[in-house]
N, C-alpha and C positions, 0 to 999 in steps of 0.2 A: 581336549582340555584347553582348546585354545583361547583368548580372552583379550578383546581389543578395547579399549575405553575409545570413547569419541574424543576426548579432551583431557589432559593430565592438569592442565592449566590451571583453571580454578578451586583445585585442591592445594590451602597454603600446610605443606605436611611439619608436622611437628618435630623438634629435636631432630631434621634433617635437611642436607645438603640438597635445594628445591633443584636446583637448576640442573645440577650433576644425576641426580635419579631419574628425573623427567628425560635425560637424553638415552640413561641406559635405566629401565625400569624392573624393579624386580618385582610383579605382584603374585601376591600368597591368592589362591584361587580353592582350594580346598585345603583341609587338615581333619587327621584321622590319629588315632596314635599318638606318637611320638615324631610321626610325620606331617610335612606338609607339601603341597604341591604347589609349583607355581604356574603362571599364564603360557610357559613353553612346554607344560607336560615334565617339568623335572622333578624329583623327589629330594627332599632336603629336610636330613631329618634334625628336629629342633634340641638344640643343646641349650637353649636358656629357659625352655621354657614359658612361650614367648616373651613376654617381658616379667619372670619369676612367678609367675600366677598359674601355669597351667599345672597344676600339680598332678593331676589325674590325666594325664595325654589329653587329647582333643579331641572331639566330638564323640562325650558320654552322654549314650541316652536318655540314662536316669535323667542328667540336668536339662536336656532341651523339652523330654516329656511334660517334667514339672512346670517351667516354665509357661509350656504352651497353654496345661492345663490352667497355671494359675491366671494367665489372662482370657483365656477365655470364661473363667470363674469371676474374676474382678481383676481390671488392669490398672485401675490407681485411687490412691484413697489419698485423700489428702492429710499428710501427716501432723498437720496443728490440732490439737485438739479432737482427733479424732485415731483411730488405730485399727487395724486387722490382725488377726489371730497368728499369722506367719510372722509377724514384725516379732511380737513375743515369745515364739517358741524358738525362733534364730537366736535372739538373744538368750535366751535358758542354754541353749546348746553350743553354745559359744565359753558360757560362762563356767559351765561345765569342765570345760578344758581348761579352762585359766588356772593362775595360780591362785592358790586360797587367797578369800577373804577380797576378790574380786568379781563382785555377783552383778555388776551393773554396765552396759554397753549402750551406745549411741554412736547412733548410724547415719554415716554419710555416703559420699560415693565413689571418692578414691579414697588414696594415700596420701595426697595434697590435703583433702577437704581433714582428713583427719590428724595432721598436724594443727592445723590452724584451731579448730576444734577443740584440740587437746589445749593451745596456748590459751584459747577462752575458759577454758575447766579451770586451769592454774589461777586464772584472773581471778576466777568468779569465785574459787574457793577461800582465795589468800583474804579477798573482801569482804566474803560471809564470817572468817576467821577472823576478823579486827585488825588485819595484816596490809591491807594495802598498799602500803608502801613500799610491800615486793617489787619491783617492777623491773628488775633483770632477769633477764635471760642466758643461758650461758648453754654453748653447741660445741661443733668442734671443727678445726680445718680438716678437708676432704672429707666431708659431713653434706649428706644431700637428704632433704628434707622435704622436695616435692618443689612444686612451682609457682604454691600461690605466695602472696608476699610474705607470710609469716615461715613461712618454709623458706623463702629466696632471702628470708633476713637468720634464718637459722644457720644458710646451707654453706659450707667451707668450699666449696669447689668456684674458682673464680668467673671461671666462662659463665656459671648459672648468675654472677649477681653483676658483675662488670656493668650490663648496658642498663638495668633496673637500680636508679642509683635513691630512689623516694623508700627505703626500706625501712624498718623497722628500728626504733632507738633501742640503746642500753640493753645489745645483744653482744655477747663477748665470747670469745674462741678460746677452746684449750688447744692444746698440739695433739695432731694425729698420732696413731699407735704405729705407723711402720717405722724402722729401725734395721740402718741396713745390717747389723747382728743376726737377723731374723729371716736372712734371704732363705725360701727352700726348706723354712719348718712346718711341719706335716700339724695342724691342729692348732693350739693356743702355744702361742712361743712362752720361751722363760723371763725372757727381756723385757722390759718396758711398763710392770706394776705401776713403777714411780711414776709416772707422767699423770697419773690419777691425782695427786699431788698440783696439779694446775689446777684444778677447782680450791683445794686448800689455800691456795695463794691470791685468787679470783676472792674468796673470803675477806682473807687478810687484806687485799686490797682496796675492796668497795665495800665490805661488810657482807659478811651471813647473810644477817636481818635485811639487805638490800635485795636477796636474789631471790626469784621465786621459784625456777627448775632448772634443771641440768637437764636437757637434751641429746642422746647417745644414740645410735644404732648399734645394738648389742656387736654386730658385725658389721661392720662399715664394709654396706654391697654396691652400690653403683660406682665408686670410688675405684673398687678393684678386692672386697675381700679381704677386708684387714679385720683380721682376728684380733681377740681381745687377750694382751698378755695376761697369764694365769695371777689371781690376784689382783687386775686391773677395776673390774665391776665392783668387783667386794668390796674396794675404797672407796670407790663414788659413792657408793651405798652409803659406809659410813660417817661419810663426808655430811653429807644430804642430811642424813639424822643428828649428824652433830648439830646442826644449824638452823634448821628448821625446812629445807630446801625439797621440793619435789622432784622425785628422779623420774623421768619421764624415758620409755622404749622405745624406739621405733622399729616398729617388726613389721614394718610392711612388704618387706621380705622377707626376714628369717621366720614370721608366723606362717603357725599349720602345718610345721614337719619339714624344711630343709634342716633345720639341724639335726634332725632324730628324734626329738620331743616337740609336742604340741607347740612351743613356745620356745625361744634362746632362753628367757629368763628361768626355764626351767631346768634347759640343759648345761646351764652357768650357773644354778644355783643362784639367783640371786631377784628378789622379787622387788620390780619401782613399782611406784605407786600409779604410774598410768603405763598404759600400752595403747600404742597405736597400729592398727593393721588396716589391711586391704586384698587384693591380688588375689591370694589362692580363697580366700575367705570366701568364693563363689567361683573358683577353678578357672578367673575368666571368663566367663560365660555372660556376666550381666556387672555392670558397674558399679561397684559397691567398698564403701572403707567403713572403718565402726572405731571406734574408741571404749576400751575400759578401764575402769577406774577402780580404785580401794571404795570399800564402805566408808570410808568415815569420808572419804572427801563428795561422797553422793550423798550422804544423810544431811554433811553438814551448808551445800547448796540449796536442798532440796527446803532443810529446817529453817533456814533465813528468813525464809518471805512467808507470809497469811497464808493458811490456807484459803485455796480456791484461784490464788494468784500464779501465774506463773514465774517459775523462779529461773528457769536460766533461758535467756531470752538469746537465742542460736537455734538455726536450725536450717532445712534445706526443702524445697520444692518437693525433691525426690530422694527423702531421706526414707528408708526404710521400703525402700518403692515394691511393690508385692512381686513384682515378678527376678527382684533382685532377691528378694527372701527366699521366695519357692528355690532360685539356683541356690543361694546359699543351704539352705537346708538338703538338701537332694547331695551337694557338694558334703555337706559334714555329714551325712548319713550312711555316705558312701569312705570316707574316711574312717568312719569308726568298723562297721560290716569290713573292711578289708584289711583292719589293721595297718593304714599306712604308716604311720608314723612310726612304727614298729622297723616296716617292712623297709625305710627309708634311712634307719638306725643301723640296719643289720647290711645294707649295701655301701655304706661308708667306708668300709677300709678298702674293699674294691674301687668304688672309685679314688680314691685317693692316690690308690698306686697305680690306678692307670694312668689319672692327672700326672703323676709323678713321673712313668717313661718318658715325660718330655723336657726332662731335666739336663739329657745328654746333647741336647740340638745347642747351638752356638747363638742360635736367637730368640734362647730365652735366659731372660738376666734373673729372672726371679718368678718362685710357684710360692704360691697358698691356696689354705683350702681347710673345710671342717665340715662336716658333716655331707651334703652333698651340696656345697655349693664350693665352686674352686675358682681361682683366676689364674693366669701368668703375665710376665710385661714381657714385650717384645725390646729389645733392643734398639733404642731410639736411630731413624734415619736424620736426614739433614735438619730437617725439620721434626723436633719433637711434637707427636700426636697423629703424626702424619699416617704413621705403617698399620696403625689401628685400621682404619676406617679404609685404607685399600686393603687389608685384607682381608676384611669381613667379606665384601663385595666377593673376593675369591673365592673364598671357602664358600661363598651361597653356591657360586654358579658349581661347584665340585661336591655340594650336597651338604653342605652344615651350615647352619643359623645361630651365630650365639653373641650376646652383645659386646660390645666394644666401648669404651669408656678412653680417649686419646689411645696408648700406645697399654692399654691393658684388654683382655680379651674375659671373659667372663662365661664361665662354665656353670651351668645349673640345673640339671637332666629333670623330666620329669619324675616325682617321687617314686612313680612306678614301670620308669626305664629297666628292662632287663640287663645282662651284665654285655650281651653282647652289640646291643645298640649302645651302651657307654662308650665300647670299645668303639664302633664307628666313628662315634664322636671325634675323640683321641688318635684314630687315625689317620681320618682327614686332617687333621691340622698336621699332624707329623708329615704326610706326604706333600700336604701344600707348601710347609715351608721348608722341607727337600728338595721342593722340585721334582716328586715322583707320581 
């Protein structure tokens, strides 16, 4: 399983340290499972997931089948004005799972493309509605939102917008949901409702009538996992309705069953009016993000303009690309035949407590966690952000993969991790940062 590249050079890698990997390189050379192997023959079994999207372990046949068959069937349609049979039966089965009175999706091809997307819905609906002069936006700090500009003008985390300074106007930040109160609670803390009350204020400040959405990740996950105090959504919610305001989701993580439900909005009780997804939404397998929307904000786009005209002028090369559908349906087909989400519900308090033995170790200051997706912070060295990203590097070469965000570590098993690969998980870090 040995594997030598001629050149590491002219690959410029993304959200990574070039110079420092290139001297010590870690490549991923197969994945099976819950595992992955790399270029030295080691096994290193994946704890995030790869990056939150493999829901279903790694190399399911169903989806490489489909795939294959779909391009050898037909490998691209061009999605303006014309359409394949797979683009709309994804969409039906998608919708399927939403929460009511959400029957409408558009297809992009991350989670970036599908923020941005969604800011154009908001636009395009506020100006079909006689509303135009929405044109605030309102996110939150330690809010990450993807990387194209409409996400790098949403995103609270500073290293993503610091060097990108041409961003986005009349976008405005509430305060993040952690709360040192809340070190070490298992689920949605008690603390912190009130902070929902910064849109209130966002209100009162600029005007209601000025804002067009409120931007959340039901769980704020690249950040580190901040759960949403109990009663914190319900306000937005309310907030939003008082005013006229669109509550927007981003579940381009928590969709497709890390919380236990199809969706956070459904495990939170609490339904916006857009959802944004991507990742598991085709298991990883083929690149693909989708946006849905309520009926009324699709009828009343859609009812704007003449028939025959095209009414919402967005769209992508390889929006709905066939063999992105084929994974994604073979992906949800396989989610529903196996009961994941179910099966992904009922492993939750397992992980959790094993998340939880690592509460005794001295270098961790703080755990969260909900459903199956969990974090901890390490205990900052000289340099904060530092002990992150050396010890991801350790934990690969000792057999575990899981992402790191500065000096937070990020746990997120595939939905259909058994109990005792969890437990590997949870090991290895406990031994890594022993010293054992």
């Amino acid at each position: 399983m040995q594997y030598t590249a001629n050149s590491l050079e002219n690959h410029w890698m993304p959200f990574s340290s070039n110079r420092d990997f290139k001297d010590n390189p870690r490549l991923i050379v197969k994945a099976e499972g819950c595992y992955y192997w790399d270029h030295k023959g080691g096994k290193i079994i994946d704890g995030s997931s790869g990056l939150f999207c493999v829901a279903l372990g790694h190399g399911r046949p169903e989806i490489a089948d489909a795939v294959h068959a779909q391009l050898n069937d037909c490998d691209y349609v061009p999605p303006f004005q014309l359409g394949h049979p797979a683009a709309f039966e994804l969409a039906s089965k998608v919708a399927k799972i939403l929460p009511e009175d959400m029957n409408h999706v558009f297809f992009c091809n991350s989670g970036s493309e599908s923020i941005d997307t969604a800011l154009k819905i908001v636009m395009a609906y506020h100006r079909a509605n006689g509303e135009g002069h929405r044109n605030r936006f309102v996110s939150r700090e330690k809010a990450y939102h993807g990387v194209n500009i409409g996400g790098v003008s949403l995103a609270g985390l500073m290293k993503n917008r610091e060097a990108f300074t041409c961003t986005m106007p009349n976008v405005v930040h509430m305060r993040h949901t952690w709360m040192p109160e809340n070190r070490f609670v298992k689920g949605q803390p008690e603390h912190g409702a009130e902070l929902a009350e910064d849109l209130q204020r966002m209100c009162d400040n600029y005007g209601g009538t000025t804002i067009a959405a409120c931007f959340v990740e039901p769980i704020a996950g690249s950040t580190g996992c901040l759960v949403p105090p109990k009663g914190y959504l319900d306000r937005l919610r309310e907030i939003c309705d008082a005013n006229g305001i669109l509550l927007v989701f981003d579940e381009v993580i928590c969709g497709f069953g890390r919380t236990g439900k199809a969706f956070a909005a459904q495990s939170f009780g609490v339904t916006p009016d857009i959802i944004t997804m991507a990742k598991a939404l085709t298991n990883g397998a083929q690149p693909m993000g989708a946006v849905a929307v309520r009926d009324e904000l699709y009828d009343t786009v859609v009812n704007s303009s003449a028939y025959g005209a095209i009414e919402f002028f967005h769209g992508y090369t390889f929006s709905a690309h066939p063999a992105a559908c084929a994974a994604g349906l073979a992906t949800q087909n396989i989610f529903e035949k196996e009961n994941v989400f179910a099966r992904a519900e009922s492993m939750t308090e397992f992980f959790l407590d094993k998340l939880w033995e690592l509460e005794d170790l001295d270098d961790i200051v703080d755990l969260r966690g909900y459903g199956l997706l969990g974090a901890f912070d390490l205990k900052p060295g000289d340099t904060p952000g530092a002990r992150g990203p050396a010890l991801q590097k350790e934990l690969f070469w000792k057999g575990l993969h899981i992402k790191f965000t500065g000096d937070t570590g990020l746990i997120a098993p595939p939905l259909v991790a058994t109990q005792d690969e969890i437990s590997e998980m949870i090991e290895v870090i406990r031994a890594t940062l022993t010293g054992n």
